[in-house]
N, C-alpha and C positions, 0 to 999 in steps of 0.2 A: 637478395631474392625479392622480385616485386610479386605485392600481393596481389591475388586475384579477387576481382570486383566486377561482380556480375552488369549489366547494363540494364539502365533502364528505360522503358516502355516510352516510342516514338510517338509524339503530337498528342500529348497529354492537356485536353481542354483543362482552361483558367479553374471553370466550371466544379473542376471534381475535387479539390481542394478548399472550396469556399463553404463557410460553415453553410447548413442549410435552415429551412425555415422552425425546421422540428430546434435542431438546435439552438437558433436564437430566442427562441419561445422558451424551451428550459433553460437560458441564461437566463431571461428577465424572470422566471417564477423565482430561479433561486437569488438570485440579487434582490427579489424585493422580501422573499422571506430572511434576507441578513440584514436587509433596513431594519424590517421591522424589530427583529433581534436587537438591533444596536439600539435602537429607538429606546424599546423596553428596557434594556440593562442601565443606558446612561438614566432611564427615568426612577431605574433602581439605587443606581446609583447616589442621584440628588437626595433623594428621599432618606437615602441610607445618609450620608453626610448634614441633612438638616435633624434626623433625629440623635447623630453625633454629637452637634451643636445645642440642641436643644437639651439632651439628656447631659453633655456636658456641663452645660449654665446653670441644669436642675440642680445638679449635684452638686456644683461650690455652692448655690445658694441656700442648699439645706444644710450644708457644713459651715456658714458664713452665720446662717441665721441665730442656729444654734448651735454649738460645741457641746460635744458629746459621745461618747462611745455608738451608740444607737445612728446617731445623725452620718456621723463619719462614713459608720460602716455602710449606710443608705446611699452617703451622695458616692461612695467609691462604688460601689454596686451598679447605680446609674449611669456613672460615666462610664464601666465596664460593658455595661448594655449598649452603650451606642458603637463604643468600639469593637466590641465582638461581628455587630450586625456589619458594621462596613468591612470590616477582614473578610468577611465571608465573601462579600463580592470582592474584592480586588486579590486577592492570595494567590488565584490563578497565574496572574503577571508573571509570577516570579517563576514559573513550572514550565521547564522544554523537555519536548519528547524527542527521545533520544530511539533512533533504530536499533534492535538486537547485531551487535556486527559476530556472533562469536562462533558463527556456521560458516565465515565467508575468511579468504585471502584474497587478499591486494594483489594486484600485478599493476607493474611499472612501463611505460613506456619501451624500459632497459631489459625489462623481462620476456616484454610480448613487443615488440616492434610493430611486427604484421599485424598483428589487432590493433594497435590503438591504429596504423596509416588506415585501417578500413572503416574504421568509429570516425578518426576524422575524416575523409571523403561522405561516410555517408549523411553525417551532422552537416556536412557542409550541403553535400545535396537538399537535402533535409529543410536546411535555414534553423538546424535549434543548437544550441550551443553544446560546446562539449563539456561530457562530466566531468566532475571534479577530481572523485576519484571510482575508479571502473577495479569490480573485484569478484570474482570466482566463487562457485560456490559444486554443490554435486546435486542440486535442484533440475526439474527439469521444467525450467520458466526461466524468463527475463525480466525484468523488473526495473523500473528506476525508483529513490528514496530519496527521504533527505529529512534532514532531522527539524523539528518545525518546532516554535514558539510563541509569545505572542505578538515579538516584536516582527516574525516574517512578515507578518501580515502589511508592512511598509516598507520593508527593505526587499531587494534584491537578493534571491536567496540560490547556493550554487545543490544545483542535483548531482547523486551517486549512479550509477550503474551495475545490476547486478545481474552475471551471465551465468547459468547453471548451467554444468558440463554435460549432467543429463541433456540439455535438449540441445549443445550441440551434436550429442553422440544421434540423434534423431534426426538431423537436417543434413538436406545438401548443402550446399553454400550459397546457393539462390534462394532457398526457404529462410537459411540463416539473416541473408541480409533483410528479408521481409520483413521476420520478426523481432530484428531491431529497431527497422525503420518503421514500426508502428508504435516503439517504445519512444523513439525519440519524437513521434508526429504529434506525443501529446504538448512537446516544448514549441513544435510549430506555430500551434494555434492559438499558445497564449493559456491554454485553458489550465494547466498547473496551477498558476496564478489565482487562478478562481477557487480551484481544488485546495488550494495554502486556504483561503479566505475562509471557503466553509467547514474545510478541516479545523481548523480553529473556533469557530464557532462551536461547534459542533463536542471540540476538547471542550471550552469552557462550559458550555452548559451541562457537560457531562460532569465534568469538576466539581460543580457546585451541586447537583442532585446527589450521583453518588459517591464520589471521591474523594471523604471526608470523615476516615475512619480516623486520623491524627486531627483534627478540628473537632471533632467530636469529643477525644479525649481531653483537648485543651479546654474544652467549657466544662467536661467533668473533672478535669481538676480545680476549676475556679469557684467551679461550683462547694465542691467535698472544701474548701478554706471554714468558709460558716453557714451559717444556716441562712443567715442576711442574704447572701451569696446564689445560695442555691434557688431565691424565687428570683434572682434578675439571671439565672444562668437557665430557669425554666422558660421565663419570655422569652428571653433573646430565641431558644430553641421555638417556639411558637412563631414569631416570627420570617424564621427562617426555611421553618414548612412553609410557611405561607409562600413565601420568594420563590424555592420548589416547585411549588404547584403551578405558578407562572411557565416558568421554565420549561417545567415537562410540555406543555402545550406545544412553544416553540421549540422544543428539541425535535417531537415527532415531525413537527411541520416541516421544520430545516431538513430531517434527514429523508425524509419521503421523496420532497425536491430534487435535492440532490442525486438519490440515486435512479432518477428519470435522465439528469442530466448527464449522469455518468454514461448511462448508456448510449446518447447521442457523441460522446468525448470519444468513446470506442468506435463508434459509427465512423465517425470522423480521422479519426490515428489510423483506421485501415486502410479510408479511401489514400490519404497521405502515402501510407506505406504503399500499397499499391500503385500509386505515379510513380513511384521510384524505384521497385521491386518489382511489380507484375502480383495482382491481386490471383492470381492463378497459382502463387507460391507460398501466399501467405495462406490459403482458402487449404491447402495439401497440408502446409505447416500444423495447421491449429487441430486439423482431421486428425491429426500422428502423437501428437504433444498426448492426445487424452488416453492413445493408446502405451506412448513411452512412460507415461509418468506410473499408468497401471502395471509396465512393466518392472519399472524400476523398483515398487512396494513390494512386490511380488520377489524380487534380488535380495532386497534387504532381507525380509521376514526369513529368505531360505537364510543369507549369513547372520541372522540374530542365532537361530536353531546352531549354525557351527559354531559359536562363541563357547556352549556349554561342551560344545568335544576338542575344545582349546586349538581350533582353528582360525584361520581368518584369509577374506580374500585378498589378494597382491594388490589387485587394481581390479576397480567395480567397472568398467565400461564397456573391457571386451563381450562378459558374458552380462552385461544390459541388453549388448547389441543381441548375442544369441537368445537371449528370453524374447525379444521382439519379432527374430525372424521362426521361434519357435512356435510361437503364440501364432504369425501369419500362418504358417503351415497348415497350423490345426485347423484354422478359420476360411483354410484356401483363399486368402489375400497374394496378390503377385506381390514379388517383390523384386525391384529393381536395385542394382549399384548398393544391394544387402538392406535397405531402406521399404519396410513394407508402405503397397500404397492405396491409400485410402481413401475416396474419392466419394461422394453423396452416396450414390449407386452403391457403395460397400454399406455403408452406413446403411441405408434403409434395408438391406436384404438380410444385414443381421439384425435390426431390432426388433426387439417385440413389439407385439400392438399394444397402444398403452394411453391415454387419455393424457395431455398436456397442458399444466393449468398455468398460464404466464402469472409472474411472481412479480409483484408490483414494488416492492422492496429489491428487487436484482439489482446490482449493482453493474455489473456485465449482460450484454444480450446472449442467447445463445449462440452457441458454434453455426447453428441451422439457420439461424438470422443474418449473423457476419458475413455467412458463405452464400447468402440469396444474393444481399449486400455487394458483396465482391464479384460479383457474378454478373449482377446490373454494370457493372463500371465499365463488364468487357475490357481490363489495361492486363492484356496476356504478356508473357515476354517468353524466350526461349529457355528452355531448364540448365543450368548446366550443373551435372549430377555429382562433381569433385565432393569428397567430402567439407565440411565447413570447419573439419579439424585442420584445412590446410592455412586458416590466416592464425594459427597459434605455431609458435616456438617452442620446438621439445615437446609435442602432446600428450606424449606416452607418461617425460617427468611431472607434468602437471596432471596427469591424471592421476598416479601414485600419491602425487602429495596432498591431492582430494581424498583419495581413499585415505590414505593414514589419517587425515582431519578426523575422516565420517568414525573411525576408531578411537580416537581421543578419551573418547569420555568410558570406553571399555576396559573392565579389566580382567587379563586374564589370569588361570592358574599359576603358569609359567610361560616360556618365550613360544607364541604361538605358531602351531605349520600352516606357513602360507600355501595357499592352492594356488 
């Protein structure tokens, strides 16, 4: 069976895929607030490793000078003080953050055929490479991960892909391709790479302010040895505020940056996606997604309420789909090919009047900004309305075998009545 792959939008200017000016202006804010980072830490660093050396020399030569119980316990103290101070900054090294996988199943090549030829056609359109490994979930988002440490920061590092079945059960197959092709636009640009960098950063300095509940213990137990102990385990802590108080400066600094530049990264993975998609599909997608996903909480909370009368549902998607087109009804949204559709004009005639204060901290623009965005680009393409369950194999056993995940951790009285 060959899959179906929508087509993308004719005589697409060089123009619309080149970072813009907004965006190379928040590259360089945040590349110079991770100079400056690096700058400060290696000058912590030094500093930390001279008073290593120096409180080390202190110490044999108070235990060299004179021999003693008193002297001993001084110059081990001392040398303890410098060692503490340097652990604190380098500990980080050793620490990789690892993704939660324990919501998600894998699919295999062998499993999903038709998905992955459509992942790779569209990575290949794309130019980003493909995932490592591509895994399911009952979310209604898409997501790329990857598990990040301090050595990404120099290596070539491979991304995950992560497809919630919620928001296929929401998309045509042209919306679908959109809003992958915007997940993969961020490998396009290179800007991951970036994202690893301040990610990083951003771990470590977090590391070393507050994630330091086992380092704090370790000085109170070096401390609790003797009393000797306890005023070199007080400096060291003195210290090490101080190192703190540095840090916090550049942590706000680094992450303020960042999420200016995040929003241009989105700017950017949309126009991408829309040269290859049709920014008229992704602009439909992201309108539907805030409605699916209110749909889907809405499913669950009713099957949390059946858990207590020792029910449970077969498969969560058919009646996703009915909450969504029930929801359109009430709201008199059209609804095409069972997919309510939602378009600016729906959106502004249902909200209220409300005063909109932009968030300097966002890390995403809004939907209303994306969709101005995608709007200027004018790259339309034709819809084609098939469901996007058609580049999956067996949809119906892969949706059962989401539902029993989403029950995993439930238990019931006895063997439960499936609805």
């Amino acid at each position: 069976m060959q899959v179906i792959y929508p087509e993308a939008p004719a005589h697409v200017p060089e123009s619309v895929t080149q970072p813009s000016a907004d965006f190379k202006r928040e590259v360089v804010k945040v590349l110079s607030s991770i100079i400056l980072f690096i700058v400060a830490y290696i000058g912590l660093v030094v500093a930390a490793v001279l008073l290593a050396i120096a409180a080390g020399y202190g110490g044999i030569l108070i235990m060299a000078v004179y021999v003693s119980f008193i002297t001993i316990m001084l110059g081990i103290g001392l040398i303890g003080l410098g060692v503490m101070v340097l652990y604190f900054l380098i500990k980080f090294i050793f620490k990789t953050s690892k993704t939660d996988r324990s919501h998600l199943i894998e699919v295999t090549r062998t499993d999903q055929p038709l998905l992955f030829e459509f992942i790779k056609r569209l990575t290949q359109e794309v130019k980003a490479p493909f995932p490592k490994r591509i895994y399911v979930s009952s979310d209604v988002n898409a997501s790329v991960f990857y598990d990040s440490g301090f050595w990404s920061m120099f290596f070539f590092f491979f991304y995950n892909l992560q497809i919630g079945l919620g928001l296929v059960n929401a998309m045509n197959i042209s919306e679908f391709k959109a809003v992958l092709a915007h997940e993969f636009g961020h490998f396009s640009q290179r800007s991951m790479k970036l994202g690893s960098y301040v990610y990083n950063v951003n771990r470590v300095i977090y590391n070393l302010l507050f994630d330091n509940s086992g380092y704090q213990q370790t000085l109170e137990k070096w401390g609790s040895i003797s009393g000797y102990f306890t005023l070199f385990a007080g400096l060291t802590s003195g210290i090490v505020t101080g190192i703190q108080a540095i840090l916090k400066q550049l942590y706000s600094l680094n992450n303020k940056n960042y999420y200016s530049l995040s929003q241009q990264m989105e700017f950017h993975a949309d126009a991408v996606a829309a040269s290859v998609a049709g920014g008229n599909h992704l602009s439909h997608a992201l309108r539907r997604l805030e409605m699916a996903d209110a749909c889907q909480q809405e499913l669950l909370n009713f099957c949390n309420r059946l858990i207590g009368n020792n029910q449970k549902v077969g498969n969560l998607f058919p009646p996703h789909r009915m909450v969504m087109q029930h929801l359109a009804a009430d709201l008199k949204i059209e609804c095409r090919e069972g997919l309510p559709q939602i378009d600016r004009a729906t959106v502004h005639r249902l909200a209220n009047s409300r005063v909109v204060v932009k968030d300097q901290w966002a890390s995403h623009p809004s939907t209303d900004e994306r969709d101005e965005h995608l709007t200027k680009l004018n790259l339309n393409t034709p819809t084609n309305s098939q469901s996007a369950w058609l580049v999956f194999t067996h949809p119906e056993k892969l949706q059962q075998q989401i539902t029993n995940h989403v029950y995993d951790s439930v238990t019931f009285k006895s063997t439960p009545v499936i609805l």
